[in-house]
C-alpha positions in Angstrom: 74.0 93.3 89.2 73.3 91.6 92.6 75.3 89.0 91.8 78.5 90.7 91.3 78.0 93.2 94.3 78.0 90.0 96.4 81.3 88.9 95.0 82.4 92.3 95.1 81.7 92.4 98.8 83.0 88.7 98.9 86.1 90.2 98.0 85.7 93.2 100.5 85.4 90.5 103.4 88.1 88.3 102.6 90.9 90.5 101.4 90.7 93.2 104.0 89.2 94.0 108.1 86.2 96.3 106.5 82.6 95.7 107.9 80.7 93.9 105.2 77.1 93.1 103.9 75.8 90.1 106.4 75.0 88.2 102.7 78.9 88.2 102.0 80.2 84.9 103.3 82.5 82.0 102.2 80.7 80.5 99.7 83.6 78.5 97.3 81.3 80.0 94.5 81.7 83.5 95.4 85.3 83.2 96.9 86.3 81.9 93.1 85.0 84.4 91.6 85.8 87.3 94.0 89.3 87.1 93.1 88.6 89.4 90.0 88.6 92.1 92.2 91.8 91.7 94.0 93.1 94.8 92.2 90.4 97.1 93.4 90.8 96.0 96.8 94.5 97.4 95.9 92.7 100.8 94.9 90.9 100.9 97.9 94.2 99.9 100.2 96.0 102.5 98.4 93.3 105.2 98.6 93.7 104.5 102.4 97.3 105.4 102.2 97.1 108.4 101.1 94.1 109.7 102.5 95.5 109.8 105.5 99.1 111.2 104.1 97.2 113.7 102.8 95.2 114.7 105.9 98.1 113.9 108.3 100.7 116.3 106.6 98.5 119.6 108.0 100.1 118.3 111.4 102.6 116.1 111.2 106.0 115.5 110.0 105.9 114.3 106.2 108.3 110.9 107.7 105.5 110.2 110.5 102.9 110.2 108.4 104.1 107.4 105.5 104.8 105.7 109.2 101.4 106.3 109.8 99.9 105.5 106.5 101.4 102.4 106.3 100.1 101.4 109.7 96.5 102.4 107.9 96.9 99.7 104.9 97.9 97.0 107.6 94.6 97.6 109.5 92.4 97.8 106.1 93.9 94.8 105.6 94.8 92.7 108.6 98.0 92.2 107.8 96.6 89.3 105.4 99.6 89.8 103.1 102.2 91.1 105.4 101.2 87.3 107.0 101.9 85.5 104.1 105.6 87.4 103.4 106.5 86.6 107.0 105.0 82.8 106.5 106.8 82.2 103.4 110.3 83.9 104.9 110.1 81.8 107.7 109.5 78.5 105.6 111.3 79.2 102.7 114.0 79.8 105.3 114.1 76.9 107.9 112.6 74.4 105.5 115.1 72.2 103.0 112.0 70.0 101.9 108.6 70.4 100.8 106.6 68.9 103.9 109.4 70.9 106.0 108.5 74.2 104.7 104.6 73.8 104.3 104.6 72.6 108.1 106.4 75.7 109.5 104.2 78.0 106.3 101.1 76.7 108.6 102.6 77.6 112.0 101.0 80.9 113.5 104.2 81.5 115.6 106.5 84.0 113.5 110.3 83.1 113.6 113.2 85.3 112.9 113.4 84.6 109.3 110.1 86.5 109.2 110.2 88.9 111.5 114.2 90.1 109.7 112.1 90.1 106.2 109.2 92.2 107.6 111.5 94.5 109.4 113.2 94.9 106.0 110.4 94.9 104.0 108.9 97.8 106.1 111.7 100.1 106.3 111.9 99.6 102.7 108.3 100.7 102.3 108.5 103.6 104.2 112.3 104.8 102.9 110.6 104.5 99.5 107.4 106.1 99.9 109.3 109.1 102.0 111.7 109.6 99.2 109.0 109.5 96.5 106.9 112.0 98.6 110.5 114.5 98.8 110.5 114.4 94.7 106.7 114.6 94.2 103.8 114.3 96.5 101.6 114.0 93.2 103.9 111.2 91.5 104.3 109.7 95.2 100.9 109.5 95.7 99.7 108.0 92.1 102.9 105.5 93.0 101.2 104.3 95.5 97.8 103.4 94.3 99.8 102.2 91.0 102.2 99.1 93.8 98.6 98.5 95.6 96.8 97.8 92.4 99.5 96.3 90.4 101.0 94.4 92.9 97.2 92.5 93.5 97.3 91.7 89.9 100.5 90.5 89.9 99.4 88.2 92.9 96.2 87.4 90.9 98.1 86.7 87.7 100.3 83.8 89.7 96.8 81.8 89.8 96.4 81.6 86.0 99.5 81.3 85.7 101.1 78.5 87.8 99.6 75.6 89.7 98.1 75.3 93.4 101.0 73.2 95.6 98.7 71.0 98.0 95.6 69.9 99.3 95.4 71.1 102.5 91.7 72.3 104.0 93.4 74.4 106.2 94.9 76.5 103.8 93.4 80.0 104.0 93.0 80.6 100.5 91.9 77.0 99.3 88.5 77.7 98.3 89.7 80.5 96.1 93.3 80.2 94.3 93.3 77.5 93.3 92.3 78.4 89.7 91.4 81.8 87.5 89.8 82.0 84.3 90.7 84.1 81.5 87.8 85.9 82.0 88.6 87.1 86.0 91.9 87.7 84.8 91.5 90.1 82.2 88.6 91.8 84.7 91.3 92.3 87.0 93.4 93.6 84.2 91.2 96.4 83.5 90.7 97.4 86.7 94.5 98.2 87.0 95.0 99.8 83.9 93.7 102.9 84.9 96.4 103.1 87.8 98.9 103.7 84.8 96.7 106.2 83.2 97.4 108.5 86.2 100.4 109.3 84.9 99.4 110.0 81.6 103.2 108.9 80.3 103.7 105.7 78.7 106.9 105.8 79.9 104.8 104.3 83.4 105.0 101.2 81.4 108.0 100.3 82.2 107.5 99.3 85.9 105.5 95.9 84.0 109.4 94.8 83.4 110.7 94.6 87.0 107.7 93.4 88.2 107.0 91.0 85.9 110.6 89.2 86.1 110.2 89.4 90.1 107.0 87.4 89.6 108.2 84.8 87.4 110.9 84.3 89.3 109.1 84.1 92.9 106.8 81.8 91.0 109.6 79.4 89.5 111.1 79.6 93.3 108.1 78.5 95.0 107.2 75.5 92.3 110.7 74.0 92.3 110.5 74.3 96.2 107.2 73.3 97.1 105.6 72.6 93.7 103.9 75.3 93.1 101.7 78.3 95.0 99.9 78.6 98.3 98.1 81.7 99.6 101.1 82.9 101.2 103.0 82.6 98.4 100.4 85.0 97.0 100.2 87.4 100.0 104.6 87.6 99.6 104.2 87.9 95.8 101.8 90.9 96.5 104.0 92.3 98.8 107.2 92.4 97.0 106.1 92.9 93.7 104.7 96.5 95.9 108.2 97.1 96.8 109.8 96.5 93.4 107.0 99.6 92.1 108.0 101.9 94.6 111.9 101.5 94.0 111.1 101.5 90.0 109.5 104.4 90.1 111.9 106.2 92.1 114.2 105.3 89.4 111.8 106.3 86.5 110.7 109.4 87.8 113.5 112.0 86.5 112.5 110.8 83.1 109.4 111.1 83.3 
């Protein structure tokens, strides 16, 4: 039991801003391992969100507060997947070869490739979110904890999946995606299930389609570009496979 509440808070550490255990460090070991709980860092993201909906509505317009809620999962998290989208925009962008767009993926400056996606990629958030919360704010808010949790795993699945593109030791995720057993993976599975169970229609179900292709497809993008995955393919991967939830379920939802 004290071994997995040090990968759990492993996890905590690297995946989001939240003050952690002084025993939690980057140990390879751990940072392997801690990748099982990717998708319950999702449920604890998402749980942000719409806490603070939730609390915010008493005294605030409905549109300022998915503004607001949004700006609460980017400081659980610091930004650490909105970083990778924006890194992966900007190389996938303005690089035509591999070394070309792994050189500008490790730059720290953003450039307008990224900052056009993220813009995009944020209104789209918050259009989504606001239009989910008109229908529903029940649905809305089980849709939300359903694209932070799923979209982890989704992220988490590309690991076991497809291969890790270089060797780099500055790579931010090196000690920890570069592989993923069966066993991490089907603990991450479990932990998401239950965000489908919310709904209690197996009609929920569906979203796996969208999301699924968009991965496979991100995936078969990145390895024909670069070879295969880097943490901010992962961090983009989590990120859009988020948005393709929300706009799935805004589809799903008069049928369900």
């Amino acid at each position: 039991m004290k071994n997995e509440i040090r990968i759990f808070f492993t996890a905590l550490m690297f995946y989001t801003r939240i003050p952690c255990p002084s025993y939690a460090d980057h140990d390879e070991e751990y940072l392997n391992k801690a990748t099982r709980y990717f998708p319950l860092i999702g449920w604890i993201v998402g749980a942000g969100a719409v806490l603070s909906i939730y609390l915010l509505q008493f005294i605030l317009p409905l549109s300022v507060c998915v503004i607001l809620s949004l700006a609460t999962t980017v400081l659980i998290t610091g930004s650490f997947h909105e970083d990778g989208f924006a890194d992966v925009c900007d190389g996938f962008g303005g690089g035509w070869t591999q070394s070309k767009i792994l050189e500008i993926m490790k730059d720290s400056r953003v450039g307008t490739y990224g900052v056009v996606g993220l813009l995009i990629l944020f209104i789209l958030k918050i259009a989504a979110t606001f239009e989910l919360l008109q229908l529903d704010i029940a649905f809305a808010f089980k849709t939300i904890l359903l694209a932070h949790v799923l979209s982890r795993f989704t992220a988490e699945s590309v690991i076991f999946t497809h291969e890790y593109a270089r060797e780099d030791a500055t790579s931010k995720v090196k000690p920890l995606a570069k592989n993923l057993s069966l066993k991490n993976l089907l603990i991450g599975g479990m932990i998401t299930v239950p965000a489908f169970l919310l709904f209690q229609n197996p009609l929920v179900f569906v979203v796996f389609i969208p999301v699924y292709a968009m991965k496979m497809y991100l995936a078969s993008y990145y390895t024909k570009w670069i070879n295969g995955y880097t943490g901010d393919c992962l961090g983009a991967t989590q990120q859009v496979t988020e948005g393709i939830v929300y706009l799935t379920m805004l589809a799903l939802w008069k049928f369900m």
